[in-house]
N, C-alpha and C positions, 0 to 999 in steps of 0.2 A: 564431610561424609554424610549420604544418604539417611544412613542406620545412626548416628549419632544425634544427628535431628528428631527421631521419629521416639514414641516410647517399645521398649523390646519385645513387651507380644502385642503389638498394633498387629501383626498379620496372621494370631491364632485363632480368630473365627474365621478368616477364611479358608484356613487349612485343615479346621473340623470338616465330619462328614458331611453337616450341614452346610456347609459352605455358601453352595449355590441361594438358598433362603437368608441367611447373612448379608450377604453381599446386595440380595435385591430388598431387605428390610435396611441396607445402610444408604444407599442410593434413594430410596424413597424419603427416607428421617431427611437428607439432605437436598430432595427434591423442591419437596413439598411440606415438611414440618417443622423443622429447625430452621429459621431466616436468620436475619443478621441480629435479633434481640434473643438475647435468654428466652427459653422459655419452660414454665412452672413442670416441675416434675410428676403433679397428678395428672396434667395434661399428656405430657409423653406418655406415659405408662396406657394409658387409655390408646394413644394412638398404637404401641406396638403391640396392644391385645387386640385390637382392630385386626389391624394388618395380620397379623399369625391367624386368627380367626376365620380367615378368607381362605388360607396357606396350609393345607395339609396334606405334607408330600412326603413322598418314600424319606428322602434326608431326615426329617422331623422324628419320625417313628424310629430309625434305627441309631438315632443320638440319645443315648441312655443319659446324657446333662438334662436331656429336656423334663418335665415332670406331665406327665396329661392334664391337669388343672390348668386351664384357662389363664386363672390368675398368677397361681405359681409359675407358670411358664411365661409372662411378658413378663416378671419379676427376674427369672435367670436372664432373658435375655438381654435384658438391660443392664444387670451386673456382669454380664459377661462383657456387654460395648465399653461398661465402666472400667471394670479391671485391665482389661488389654489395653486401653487410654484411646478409645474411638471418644471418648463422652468424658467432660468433666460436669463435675457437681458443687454449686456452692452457694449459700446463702445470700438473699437479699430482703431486710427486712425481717427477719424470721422465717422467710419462707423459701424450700430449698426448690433453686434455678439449675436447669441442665446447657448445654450447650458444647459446639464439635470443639476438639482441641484445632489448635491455630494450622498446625502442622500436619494434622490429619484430615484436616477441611479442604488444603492443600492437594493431598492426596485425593482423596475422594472426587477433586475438582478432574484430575487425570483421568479415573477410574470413569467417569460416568460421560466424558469425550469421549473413552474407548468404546464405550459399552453403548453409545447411540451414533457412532459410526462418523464418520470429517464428511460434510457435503460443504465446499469451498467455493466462493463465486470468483470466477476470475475477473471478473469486471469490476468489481469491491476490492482485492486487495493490489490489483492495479491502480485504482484512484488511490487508495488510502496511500501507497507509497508516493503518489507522485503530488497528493495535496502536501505531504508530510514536505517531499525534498521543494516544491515550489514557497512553503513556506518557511524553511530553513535561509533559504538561496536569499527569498524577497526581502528578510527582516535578521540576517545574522547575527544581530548586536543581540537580542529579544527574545529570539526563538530557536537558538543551537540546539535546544532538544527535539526538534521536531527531526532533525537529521538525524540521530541516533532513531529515533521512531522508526521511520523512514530504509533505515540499515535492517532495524531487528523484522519490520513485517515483512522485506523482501526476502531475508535467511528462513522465519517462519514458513512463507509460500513455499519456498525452495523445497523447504522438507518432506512439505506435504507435497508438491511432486514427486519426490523420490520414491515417497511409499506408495504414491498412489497405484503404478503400475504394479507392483511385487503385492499390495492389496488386493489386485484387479486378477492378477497370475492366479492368487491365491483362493479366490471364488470361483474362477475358474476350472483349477483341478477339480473342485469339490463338486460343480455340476458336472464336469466329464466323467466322475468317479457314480453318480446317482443314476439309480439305474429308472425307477420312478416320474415317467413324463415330468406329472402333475408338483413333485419336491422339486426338478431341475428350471421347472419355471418360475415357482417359488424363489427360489434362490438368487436365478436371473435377477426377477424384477424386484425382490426385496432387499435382498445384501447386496447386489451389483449396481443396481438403477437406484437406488433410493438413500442408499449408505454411504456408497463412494465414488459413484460418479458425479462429475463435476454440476452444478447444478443450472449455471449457466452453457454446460460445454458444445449445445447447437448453434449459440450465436457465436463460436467459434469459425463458423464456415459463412458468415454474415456480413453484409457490410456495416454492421453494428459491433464489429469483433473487439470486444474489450483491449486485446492488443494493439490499437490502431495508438495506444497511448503510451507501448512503450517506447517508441522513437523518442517523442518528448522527454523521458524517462534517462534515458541514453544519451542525449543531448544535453538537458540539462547537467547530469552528473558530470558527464565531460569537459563540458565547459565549466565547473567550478571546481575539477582539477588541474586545470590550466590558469584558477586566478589565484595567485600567490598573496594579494591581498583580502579575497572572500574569503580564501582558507585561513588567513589569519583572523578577521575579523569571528567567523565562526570559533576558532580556537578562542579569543579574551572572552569568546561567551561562555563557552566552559569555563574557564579559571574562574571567572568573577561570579557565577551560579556552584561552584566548589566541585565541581564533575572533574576535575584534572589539577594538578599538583603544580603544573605552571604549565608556559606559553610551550615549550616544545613537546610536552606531552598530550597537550591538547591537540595543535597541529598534526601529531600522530593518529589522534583518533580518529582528525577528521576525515586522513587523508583513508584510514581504515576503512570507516565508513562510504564513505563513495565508492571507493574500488570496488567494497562487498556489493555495491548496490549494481552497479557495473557489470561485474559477472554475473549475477544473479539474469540480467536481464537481456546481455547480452550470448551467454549461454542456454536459453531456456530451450530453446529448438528439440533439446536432441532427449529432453523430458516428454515434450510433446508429443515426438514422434513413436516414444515407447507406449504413451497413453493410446495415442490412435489407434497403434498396432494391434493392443489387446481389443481395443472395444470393436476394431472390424472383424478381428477373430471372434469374438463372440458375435456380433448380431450375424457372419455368416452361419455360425452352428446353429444358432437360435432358428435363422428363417430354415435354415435344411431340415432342423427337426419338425418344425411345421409345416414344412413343405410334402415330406412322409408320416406325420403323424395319424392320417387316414387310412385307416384299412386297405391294402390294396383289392382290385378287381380285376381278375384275369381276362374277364369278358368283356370288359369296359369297350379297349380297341376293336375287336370284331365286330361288335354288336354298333362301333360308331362306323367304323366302316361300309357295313352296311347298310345303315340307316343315307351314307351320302351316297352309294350308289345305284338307292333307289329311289332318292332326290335327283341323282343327274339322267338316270332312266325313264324318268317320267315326262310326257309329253310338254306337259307347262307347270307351272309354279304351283305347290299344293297350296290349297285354301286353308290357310291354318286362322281361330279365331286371334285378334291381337292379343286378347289377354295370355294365352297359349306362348307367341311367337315372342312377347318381351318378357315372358317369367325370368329366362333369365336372359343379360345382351351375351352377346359373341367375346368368345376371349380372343387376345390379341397380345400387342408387344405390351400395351398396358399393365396387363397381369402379371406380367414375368417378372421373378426376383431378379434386381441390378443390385450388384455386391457393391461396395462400398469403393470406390477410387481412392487410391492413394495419393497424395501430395504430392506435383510434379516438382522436383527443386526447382528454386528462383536461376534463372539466367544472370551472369553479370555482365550488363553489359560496360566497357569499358566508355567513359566519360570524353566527349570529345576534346579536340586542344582549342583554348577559345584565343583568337587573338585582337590583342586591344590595339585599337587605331591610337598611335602617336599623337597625335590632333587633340583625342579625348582625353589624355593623360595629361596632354599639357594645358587643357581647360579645367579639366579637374585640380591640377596643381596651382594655375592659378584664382581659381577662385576660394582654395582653401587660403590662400596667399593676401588677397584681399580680404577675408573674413576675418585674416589675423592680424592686420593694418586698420582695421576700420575695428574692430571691440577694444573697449577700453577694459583693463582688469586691474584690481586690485595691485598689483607686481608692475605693472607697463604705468600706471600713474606714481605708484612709489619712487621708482627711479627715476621719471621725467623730474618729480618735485626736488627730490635728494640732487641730484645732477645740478640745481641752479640754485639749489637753498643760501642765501647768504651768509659770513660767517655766524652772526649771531642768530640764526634759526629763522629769518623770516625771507620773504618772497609778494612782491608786489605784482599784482596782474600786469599793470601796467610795462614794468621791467622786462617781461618773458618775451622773447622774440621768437615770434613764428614764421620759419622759414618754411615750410613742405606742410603736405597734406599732416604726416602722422602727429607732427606738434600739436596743429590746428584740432586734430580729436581728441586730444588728450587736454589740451587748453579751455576748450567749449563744456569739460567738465571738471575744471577745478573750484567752481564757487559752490561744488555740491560736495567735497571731496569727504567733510565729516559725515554725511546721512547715504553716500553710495554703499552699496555693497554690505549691509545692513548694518553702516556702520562700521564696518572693520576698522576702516583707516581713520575713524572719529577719534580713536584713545591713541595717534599720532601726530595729528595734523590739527589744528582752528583754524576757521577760515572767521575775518573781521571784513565786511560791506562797506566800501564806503561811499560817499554822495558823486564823488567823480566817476566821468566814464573814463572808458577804454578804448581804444580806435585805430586796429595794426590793419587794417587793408582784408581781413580775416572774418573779425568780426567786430560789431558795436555794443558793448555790453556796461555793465557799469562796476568800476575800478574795485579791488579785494586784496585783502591781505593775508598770506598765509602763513603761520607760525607752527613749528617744532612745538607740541606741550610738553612741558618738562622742560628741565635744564640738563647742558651737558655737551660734549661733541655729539655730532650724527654717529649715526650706528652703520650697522654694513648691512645694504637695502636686503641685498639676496641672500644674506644669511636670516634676516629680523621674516622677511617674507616668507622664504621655506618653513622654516620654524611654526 
């Protein structure tokens, strides 16, 4: 619970009269004065007589805690941060160290995001999520916590969409409700433009649009719900980093985590469109109200009126100086407010039916077909060898009879068979050189003997190989 963590009048200065001077002396101590070191309590005390000294507001005066001495009053104020548990105090050396409680610095960390407003880029927490899942995906043994990363910054963004627009609503009322040109523009461009609109949100309509990355986004996630082996591999990285209790609990989270990532990015559209909605309803009131912010003039139209029909009345062109004739140019379409377009929905178009020529499937098939007659592998040399090993575990070059192509590839690399494959089949096979050649119609090479290390019968190739 919240309240159980915290001490029980953490939040009695701010519900004193004085509140509002609290609250902006606790945010500063935490801005700018208390860092991540203790620090010496004559020094605090000097900064909170600073700070009050600058500070004298109606609150101040009508909190009968407060004392009018200078000194005596940074002296309550600080046993007031003390008492309530904003501030602990304790010796180092002899010399008495202030510094935030753990759980209140916490707090305070909330309090002072609220109080300077969320400006988000979306082009930052679009990379951050997708450096986070391409380095989960590339290194899952290594790095399964960058997927959890990766999870928690797309839920964070999320959030701050959600508020974003019902923050947007809510500046909103507040200039429609001002009656005061000069406070409603205020408000515009201070709490609306600078607080909580997105910061990057023009290159939204760009070909630089930070979303150009979540397809990748999308793609990736999906495709590492579809590999039953990534998923596991990321899951033994949780176990073996202690993030999960075993292998099925992990595979749970992982699969948590992508889906969140999933919807997060695959739903975001309809965030989007509530944010737009608001901000072209506001810049249209904004431009209307500048558009009438001018004084009307009733004689404006007559008096232009007449001025052109005694321009078209007149014989030729009036001689105006040019300084005169460009003070100001001609208005036109240029000048005219163009309201804000809305999003025309994407079209689907339906994907044609492709068809493959028989011809090219069956070249494709056979050249996967020859790729896998012509590689030697660890598994295709096991079983040639095991298939002709004598009883007592050896195999002479010479002996092996090569009837067809696939023998012959697999043959032309048995006097390498301990150093292939970086050695794998070394801790089963020695191969012995001897002075004789070899000579089947195939190839001319010189004569080897190959031995089972160890003693014992053979084992079962394709069980020892899967393994």
């Amino acid at each position: 619970m919240l309240f159980a963590q915290l001490p029980d009048d953490l939040f009695r200065p701010l519900a004193s009269p004085s509140r509002a001077f609290n609250a902006a002396l606790l945010l500063h101590l935490h801005r700018r004065v208390i860092g991540s070191e203790p620090m010496r309590k004559a020094d605090l005390l000097a900064e909170i007589g600073d700070f009050a000294a600058g500070r004298e507001t109606p609150e101040l005066a009508d909190d009968a805690s407060f004392p009018p001495d200078a000194i005596e009053r940074r002296s309550a104020l600080y046993r007031r941060f003390l008492e309530s548990g904003w501030l602990i105090e304790r010796r180092e050396r002899y010399v008495p160290v202030v510094e935030f409680d753990p759980e209140a610095r916490l707090l305070l960390e909330e309090l002072s995001r609220i109080e300077r407003g969320e400006t988000r880029s979306y082009g930052g927490a679009v990379l951050e999520v997708l450096g986070s899942l391409e380095s989960a995906l590339a290194n899952p043994g290594e790095r399964s916590e960058a997927l959890a990363n990766a999870a928690r910054e797309a839920g964070a963004f999320l959030a701050h969409l959600r508020s974003l627009a019902g923050s947007m609503r809510k500046i909103e009322d507040r200039i429609l409700r001002e009656e005061d040109r000069r406070a409603a523009f205020r408000l515009y461009f201070e709490d609306f433009v600078e607080r909580h609109l997105i910061s990057d949100y023009r290159t939204l309509h760009t070909r630089f649009n930070p979303f150009r990355f979540r397809s990748a986004i999308v793609r990736e996630a999906g495709r590492a719900l579809r590999d039953a082996l990534l998923i596991r591999a990321l899951a033994e990285g949780l176990v073996r980093e202690g993030r999960a209790a075993d292998l099925d609990a992990g595979e749970r989270a992982v699969r948590a985590d992508l889906a969140e990532i999933l919807s997060v990015f695959e739903g975001i559209d309809r965030h989007l469109d509530a944010v737009d909605e608001v901000v072209a309803r506001m810049e249209r009131r904004i431009a209307a109200a500048v558009r009438y912010m001018d004084r009307p003039d009733a004689g404006g139209v007559e008096r232009t009126a007449a001025a052109l029909r005694a321009v078209g009345a007149a014989a030729a062109a009036p001689d105006l100086p040019a300084a005169v004739s460009l003070l100001r140019p001609p208005l036109g379409e240029a000048h005219l407010s163009t309201p804000r377009r809305t999003r025309p929905p994407i079209d689907n178009d339906p994907l044609p039916e492709i068809f493959i020529d028989p011809r090219i499937e069956a070249f494709v098939t056979a050249k996967a077909e020859f790729r896998r007659r012509t590689t030697v592998t660890p598994r295709s040399m096991a079983e040639f060898v095991e298939a002709r090993l004598a009883a007592d575990g050896s195999l002479r070059g010479s002996e092996i009879p090569v009837t067809d192509i696939d023998a012959f590839v697999v043959f032309q690399r048995l006097r390498e068979i301990d150093v292939l494959f970086e050695g794998e089949l070394g801790a089963r096979y020695g191969v012995t050189h001897l002075t004789e050649r070899v000579s089947n119609g195939w190839l001319d090479c010189p004569d080897f003997v190959l031995r089972r290390v160890g003693e014992g019968p053979a084992v079962d190739t394709a069980a020892h190989v899967s393994k």
